[in-house]
N, C-alpha and C positions, 0 to 999 in steps of 0.2 A: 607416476609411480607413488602409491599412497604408503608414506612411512610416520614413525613416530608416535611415542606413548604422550598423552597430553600429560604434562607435567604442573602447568599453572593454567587456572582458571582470575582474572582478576575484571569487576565492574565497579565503572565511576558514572558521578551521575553527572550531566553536561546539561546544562541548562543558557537559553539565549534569550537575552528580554525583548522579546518579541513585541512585547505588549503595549511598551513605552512608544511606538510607532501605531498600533492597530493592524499590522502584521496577523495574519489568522484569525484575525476577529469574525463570528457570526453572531446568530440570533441567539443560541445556547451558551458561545462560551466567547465570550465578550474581551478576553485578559487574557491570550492565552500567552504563554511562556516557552516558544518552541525547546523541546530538552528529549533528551535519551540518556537509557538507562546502556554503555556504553563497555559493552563485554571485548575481553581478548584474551584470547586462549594460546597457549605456548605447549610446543612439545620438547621431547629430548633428541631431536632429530638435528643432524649436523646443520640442515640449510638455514635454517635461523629464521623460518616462516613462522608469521603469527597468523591465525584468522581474527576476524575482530567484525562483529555482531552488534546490532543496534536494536533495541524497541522505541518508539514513539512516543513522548505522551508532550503533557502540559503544563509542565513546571511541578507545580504543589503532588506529590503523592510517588515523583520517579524514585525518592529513598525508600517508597516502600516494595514498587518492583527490583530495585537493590537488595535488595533484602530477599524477595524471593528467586532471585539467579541464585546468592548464595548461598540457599535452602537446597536448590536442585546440583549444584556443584560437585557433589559427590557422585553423581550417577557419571559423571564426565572425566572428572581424575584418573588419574591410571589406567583410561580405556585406549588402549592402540586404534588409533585412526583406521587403518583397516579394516580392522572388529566392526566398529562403526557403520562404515562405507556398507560395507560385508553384508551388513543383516540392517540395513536401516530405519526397515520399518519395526522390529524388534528395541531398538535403539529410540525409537520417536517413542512405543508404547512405553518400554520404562519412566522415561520422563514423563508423558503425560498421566503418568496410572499409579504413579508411586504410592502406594497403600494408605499413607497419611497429607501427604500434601494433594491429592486430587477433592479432598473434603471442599478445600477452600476453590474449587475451580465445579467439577471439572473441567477440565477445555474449555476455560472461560475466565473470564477480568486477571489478574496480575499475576496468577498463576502462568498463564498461557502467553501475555505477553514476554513472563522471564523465558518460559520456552523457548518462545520466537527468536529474544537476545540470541539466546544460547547455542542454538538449530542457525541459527543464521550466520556465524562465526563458525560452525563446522564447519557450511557451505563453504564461507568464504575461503578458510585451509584447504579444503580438499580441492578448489578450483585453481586455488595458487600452487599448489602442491602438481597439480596438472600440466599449468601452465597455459591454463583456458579460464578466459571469462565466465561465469555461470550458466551463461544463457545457452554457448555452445557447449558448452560440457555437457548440458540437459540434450542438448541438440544433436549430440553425436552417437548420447547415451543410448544402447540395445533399447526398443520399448518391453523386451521383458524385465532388464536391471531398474529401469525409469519405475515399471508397477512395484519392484521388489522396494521399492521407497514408501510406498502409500499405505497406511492404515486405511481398510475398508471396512472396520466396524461402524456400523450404526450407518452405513449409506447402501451395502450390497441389495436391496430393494429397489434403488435407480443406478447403484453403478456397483458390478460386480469385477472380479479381475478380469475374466472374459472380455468385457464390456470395453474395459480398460484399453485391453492388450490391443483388440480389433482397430481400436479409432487410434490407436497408435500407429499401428501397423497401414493402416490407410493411410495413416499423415504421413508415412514415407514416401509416397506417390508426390511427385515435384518437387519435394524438401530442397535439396541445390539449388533447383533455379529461386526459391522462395528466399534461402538465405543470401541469394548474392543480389535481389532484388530487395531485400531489408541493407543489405552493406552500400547499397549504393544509391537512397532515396531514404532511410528511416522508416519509423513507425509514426504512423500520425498523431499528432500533440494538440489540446487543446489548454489554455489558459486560464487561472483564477485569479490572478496575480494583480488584476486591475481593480476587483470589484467587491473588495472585504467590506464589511458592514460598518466598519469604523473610522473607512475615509470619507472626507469629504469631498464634495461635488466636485472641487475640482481637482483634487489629486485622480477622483474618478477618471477625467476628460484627458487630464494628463497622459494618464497609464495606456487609457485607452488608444488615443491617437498614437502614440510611442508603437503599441501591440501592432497596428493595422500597420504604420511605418515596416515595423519587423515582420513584418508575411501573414500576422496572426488571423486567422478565419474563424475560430473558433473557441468563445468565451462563456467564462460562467460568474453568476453576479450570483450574491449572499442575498437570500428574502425571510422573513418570518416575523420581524419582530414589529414590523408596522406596515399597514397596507397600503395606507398613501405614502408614504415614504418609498414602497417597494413600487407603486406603480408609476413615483415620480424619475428613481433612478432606472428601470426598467427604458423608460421613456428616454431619458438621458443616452443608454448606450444603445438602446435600439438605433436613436438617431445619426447615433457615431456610425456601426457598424453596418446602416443598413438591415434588410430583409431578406438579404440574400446568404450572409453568415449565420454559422449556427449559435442558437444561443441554448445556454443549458441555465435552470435554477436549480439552491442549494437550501432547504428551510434546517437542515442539521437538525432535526425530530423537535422540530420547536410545535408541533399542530395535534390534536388530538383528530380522530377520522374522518368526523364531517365539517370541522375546519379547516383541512386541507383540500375538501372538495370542493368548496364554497370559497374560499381563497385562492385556488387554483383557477376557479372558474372567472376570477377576477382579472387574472394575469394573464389568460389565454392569447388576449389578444396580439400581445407579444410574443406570438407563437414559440415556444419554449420546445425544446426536443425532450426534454426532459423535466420534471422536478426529481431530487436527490433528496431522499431522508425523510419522508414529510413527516412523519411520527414516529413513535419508538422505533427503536431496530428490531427489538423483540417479539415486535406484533407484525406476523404472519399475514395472520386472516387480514387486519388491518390493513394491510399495503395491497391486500387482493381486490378489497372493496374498495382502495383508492381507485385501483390500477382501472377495476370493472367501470369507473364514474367516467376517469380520465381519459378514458382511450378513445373514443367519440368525437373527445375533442384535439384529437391528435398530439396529448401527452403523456409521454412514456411515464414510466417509475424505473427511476436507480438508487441500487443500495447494497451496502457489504462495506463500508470502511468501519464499521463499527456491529459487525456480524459476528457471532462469536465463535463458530467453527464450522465444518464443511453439514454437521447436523442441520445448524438453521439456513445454509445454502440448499438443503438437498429439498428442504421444506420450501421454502422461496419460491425455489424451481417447480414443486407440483403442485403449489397454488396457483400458478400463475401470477404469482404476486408482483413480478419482476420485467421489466423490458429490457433492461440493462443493468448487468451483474460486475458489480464494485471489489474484487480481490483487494485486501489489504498483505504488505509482504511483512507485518509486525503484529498484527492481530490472528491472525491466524496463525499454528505451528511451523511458520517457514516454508521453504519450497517444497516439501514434505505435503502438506496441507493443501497448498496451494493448487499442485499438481490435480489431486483428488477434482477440487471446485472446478479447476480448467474441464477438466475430463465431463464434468459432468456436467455444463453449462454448452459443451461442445453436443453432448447427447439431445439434450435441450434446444438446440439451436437459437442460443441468447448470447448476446454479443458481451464479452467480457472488455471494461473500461476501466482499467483500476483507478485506484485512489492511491494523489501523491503527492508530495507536499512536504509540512513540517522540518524534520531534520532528517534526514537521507530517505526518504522514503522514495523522493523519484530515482534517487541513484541504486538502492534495492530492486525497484519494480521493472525498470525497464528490463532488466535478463527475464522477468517471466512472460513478460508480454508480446517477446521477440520470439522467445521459445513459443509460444502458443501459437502464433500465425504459423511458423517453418513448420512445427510439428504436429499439431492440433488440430487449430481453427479452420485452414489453409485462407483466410478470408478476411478482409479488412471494411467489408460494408458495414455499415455504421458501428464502428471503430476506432476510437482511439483511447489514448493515456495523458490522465490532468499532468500537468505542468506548472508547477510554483517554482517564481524565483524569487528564493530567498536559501541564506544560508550554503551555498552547494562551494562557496571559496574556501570552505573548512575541509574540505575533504579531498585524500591524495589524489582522487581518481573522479573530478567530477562529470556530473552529467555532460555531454554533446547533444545543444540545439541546432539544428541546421534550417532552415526550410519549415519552422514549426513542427519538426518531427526529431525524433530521439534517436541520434546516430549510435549505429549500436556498439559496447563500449570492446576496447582490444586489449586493454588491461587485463591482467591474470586475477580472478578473484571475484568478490561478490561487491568490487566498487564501496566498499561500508566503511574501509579505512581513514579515521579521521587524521589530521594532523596531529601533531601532536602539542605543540604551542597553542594552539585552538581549543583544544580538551585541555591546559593545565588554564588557559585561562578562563573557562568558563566554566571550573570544575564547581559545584555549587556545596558548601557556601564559603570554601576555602580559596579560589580563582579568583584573579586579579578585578576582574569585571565586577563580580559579587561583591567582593569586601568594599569595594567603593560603592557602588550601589545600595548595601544595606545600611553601613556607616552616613549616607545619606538620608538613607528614612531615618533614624535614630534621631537626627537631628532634625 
């Protein structure tokens, strides 16, 4: 039962030094600072439910997506959750279209992240407010309420409602048996957690052997920033893992077009299922004439953690630029957005892998990834969802690894709730961690 007027809107930014380990390290961003710009929204409603929303980033720049959640806060205040619920694709355009604040975006960099916060903390209320996790909420949800969610401007050219509706309505054909076969085996998981750019060799071997110990098949190493370096540690976990697990590479847009051809063609021998990112995010054609080089030699192209809305998915898609399509559950407008790129990577017949990691982002992704097999996909052939561990003891509802696969969660809610000792102390740059931390550089 959806109740209550949203009364408070409040965001803090939570930042984790990530960096002082080499935690998240790649070829582009060397430091990163795992952090979220960390929304929760309060209504007047007797149960005393909050939703509580996260965006991603990297430390330096989350007080500026701070800054635009509180820009957009107004479009959210004194909206009755129902209203919301009610019309929520009407609900996603105001925020994304707001007459002055889409200047700085549109649907794109900090604008669209505050979105995501924002949209994502609805989710979360309205699935607690339910009394279902998100993934089933979506799951249960009619497919004509599920399309009443999605803005289809700028994509009715590969995906109209019709379009929508049909691959919905087919994904109802074995949905049961498909959710009680995700409740009782997961979703297939693979690893980055061993193979950041900024460990050494043998915290490599370490992590490695540890993974293989835990069930893990399925890993991905950091490349771009040196070739012999890349084909030394390449070498390293090929040997660990054998030739028979999958290995996936990550260059994070570190390559311009025909050195990611010519660098790729270096690394093949390590047969790779994939490279992820090899150049801009924003070069289309780029990734198409990666893909046309690559595929001969049996390596795909993945990409979308740094896409910037279901626009440059729908483009991806008709270039053929893509083998494997990357949903981000912060870069993109929420499961709003999200839904759209499912839909139409489903039309496509491209295997959706998201990207997960940082600060809650696997605990976000798995509701959409679960939702997409039950209701969507129906199909898990070349298939699955990254897995980082790091950070997920900050949060009430953390992920479940079982078997290398993501057990899907039973919690009421969108899983984004942090603790709350965990957010005062790493609240940035007033949090216990910080003041010690900066009070150190000083000196």
């Amino acid at each position: 039962m959806v109740r209550g007027r949203i009364s408070r809107l409040s965001v803090r930014d939570v930042r984790f030094p990530t960096s002082l380990g080499g935690h998240g390290s790649d070829a582009m961003h060397t430091d990163p600072d795992y952090s979220a710009a960390y929304v929760v929204i309060e209504t007047d409603a007797e149960d005393g439910i909050k939703g509580c929303g996260i965006t991603f980033t990297l430390g330096k720049g989350t007080e500026v997506v701070v800054c635009a959640v509180n820009a957009l806060a107004h479009h959210v205040l004194n909206k009755d959750l129902k209203d919301i619920v009610g019309d929520f694709r009407g609900f996603y355009r105001q925020l994304t279209s707001d007459g002055q604040l889409r200047w700085i975006g549109p649907e794109k960099g900090v604008v669209h992240l505050a979105t995501a916060a924002v949209l994502n903390a609805v989710w979360d209320l309205w699935a607690k407010q339910e009394g279902k996790p998100v993934w089933k909420l979506l799951v249960d949800m009619d497919p004509r309420t599920l399309v009443s969610c999605i803005d289809f401007r700028y994509i009715t050219d590969v995906l109209t409602e019709e379009d929508a509706l049909e691959i919905l309505q087919k994904g109802q054909v074995g949905k049961k048996e498909r959710e009680k076969q995700m409740l009782a085996q997961g979703y297939p998981a693979y690893t980055t957690s061993c193979a950041w750019l900024g460990y050494s060799d043998d915290t490599l071997k370490q992590l490695c052997a540890q993974a293989l110990k835990d069930g893990w098949t399925r890993f991905k190493v950091k490349v771009g920033a040196d070739l012999q370096d890349d084909v030394r540690r390449c070498q390293i976990i090929r040997d660990m893992i054998g030739l028979e697990k999958t290995l996936m590479m990550d260059a994070n847009q570190r390559w311009d077009v025909p050195e990611a051809v010519e660098w790729m063609s270096k690394l093949a021998k390590f047969k790779p299922l994939w490279i992820e990112e090899p150049t801009s995010p924003d070069d289309i054609l780029g990734h198409a004439t990666i893909s046309k080089a690559l595929v001969p030699l049996g390596i795909g192209i993945a990409t979308g953690e740094q896409c910037h809305n279901r626009v440059i998915f729908k483009q991806l898609l008709q270039a053929k630029a893509l083998q494997f399509l990357q949903i981000d559950s912060c870069r993109l407008g929420s499961v709003n957005e999200n839904l759209s790129v499912l839909l139409m990577a489903k039309k496509f017949e491209i295997p959706v892998c998201p990207h997960a990691g940082g600060v809650g982002l696997c605990e976000l992704v798995q509701h959409l990834i679960i939702f997409d097999y039950i209701s969507v996909s129906a199909s898990l052939e070349n298939r699955m969802c990254e897995y980082v561990d790091h950070l997920h003891e900050h949060f009430k509802y953390p992920v479940m690894i079982q078997r290398a696969s993501y057990m899907p969660p039973k919690d009421p809610g969108y899983s984004t709730e942090m603790k709350e000792e965990s957010v005062k102390k790493h609240q940035y740059p007033d949090g216990e961690v910080w003041k010690k931390l900066l009070a150190a550089q000083e000196n």
